[in-house]
C-alpha positions in Angstrom: 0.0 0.0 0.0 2.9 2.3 1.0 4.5 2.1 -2.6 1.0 2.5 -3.9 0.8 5.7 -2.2 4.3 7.1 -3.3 3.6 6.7 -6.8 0.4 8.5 -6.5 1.8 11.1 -5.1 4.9 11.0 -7.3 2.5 10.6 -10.3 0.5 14.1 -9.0 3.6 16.1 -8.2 4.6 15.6 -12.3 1.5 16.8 -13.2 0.9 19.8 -11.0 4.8 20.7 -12.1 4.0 19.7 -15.9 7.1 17.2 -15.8 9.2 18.9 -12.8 9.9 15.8 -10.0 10.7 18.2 -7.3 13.4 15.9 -5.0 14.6 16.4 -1.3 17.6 17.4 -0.5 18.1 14.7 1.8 20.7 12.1 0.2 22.9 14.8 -1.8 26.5 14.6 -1.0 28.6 17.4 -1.0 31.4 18.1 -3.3 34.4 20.3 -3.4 33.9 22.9 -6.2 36.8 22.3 -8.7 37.9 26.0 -10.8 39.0 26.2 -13.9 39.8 30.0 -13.5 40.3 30.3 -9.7 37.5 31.8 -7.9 36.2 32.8 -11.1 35.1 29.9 -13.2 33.8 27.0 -11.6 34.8 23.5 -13.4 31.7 21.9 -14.8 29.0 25.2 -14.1 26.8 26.8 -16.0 27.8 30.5 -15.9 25.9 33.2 -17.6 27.6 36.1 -18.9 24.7 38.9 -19.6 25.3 42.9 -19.1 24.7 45.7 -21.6 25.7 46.4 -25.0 28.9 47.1 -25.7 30.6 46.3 -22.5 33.2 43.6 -23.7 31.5 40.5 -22.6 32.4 39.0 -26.3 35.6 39.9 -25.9 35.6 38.6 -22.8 34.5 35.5 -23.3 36.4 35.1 -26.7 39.6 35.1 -24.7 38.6 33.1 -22.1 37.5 30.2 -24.6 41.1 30.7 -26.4 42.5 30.0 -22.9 40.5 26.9 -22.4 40.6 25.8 -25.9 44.7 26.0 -25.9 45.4 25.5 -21.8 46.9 28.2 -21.3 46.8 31.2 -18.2 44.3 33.1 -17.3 44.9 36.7 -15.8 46.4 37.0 -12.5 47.4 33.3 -12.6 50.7 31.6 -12.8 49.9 28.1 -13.7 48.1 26.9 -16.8 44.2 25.5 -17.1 43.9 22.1 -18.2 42.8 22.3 -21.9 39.7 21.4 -22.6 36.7 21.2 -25.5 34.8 24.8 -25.3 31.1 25.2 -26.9 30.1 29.0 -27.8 26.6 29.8 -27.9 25.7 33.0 -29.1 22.2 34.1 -29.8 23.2 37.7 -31.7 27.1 37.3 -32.9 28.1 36.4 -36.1 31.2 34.0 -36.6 31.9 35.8 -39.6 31.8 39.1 -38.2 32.3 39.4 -34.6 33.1 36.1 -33.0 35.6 34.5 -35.5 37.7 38.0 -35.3 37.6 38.4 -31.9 38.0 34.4 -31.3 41.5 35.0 -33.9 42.2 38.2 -31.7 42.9 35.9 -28.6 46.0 34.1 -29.9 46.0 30.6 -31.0 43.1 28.1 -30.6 44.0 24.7 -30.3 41.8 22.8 -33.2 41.0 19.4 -33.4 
């Protein structure tokens, strides 16, 4: 009866979140955050770069893909990143016109 009721209620919880299976945090082990920029750029994250127009987050985040894509050192750092595969999603850049200069402005990118 007891599995019964878990279900059901596991079964009305995805559809009062259309889909979402809310879990408790009971059971989640902590990890140590690993940085691939230190204290900057978590290893593994999600990180959002947003900000207005103009600003340099292209730039920005041009540079820091070279880095990655090439192991090299970022600013204010003295040893190198482990390289790593970097994907670039841009919803208003062109890579003919903003990204690929800017990318080329960064100094080498290792290629597979």
């Amino acid at each position: 009866m007891s599995k019964l009721l878990d279900q059901a209620s596991e079964e009305m919880q995805a559809v009062r979140y259309g889909g979402f299976k809310p879990k408790a945090m009971m059971g989640y082990s902590r990890q140590r955050l690993e940085w691939l920029w230190p204290n900057m750029i978590g290893k593994g994250l999600l990180h959002v770069f947003a900000g207005d127009s103009g600003i340099g987050k292209t730039l920005l985040l041009c540079d820091i893909a070279a880095i990655v894509s090439r192991g090299g050192i970022f600013p204010a750092e003295r040893t190198q990143c482990p390289r790593g595969k970097v994907i670039y999603l841009s919803g208003e850049d062109s890579v003919n016109h903003t990204l690929g200069p800017r990318l080329e402005a960064s100094g080498p990118i290792w290629r597979m």
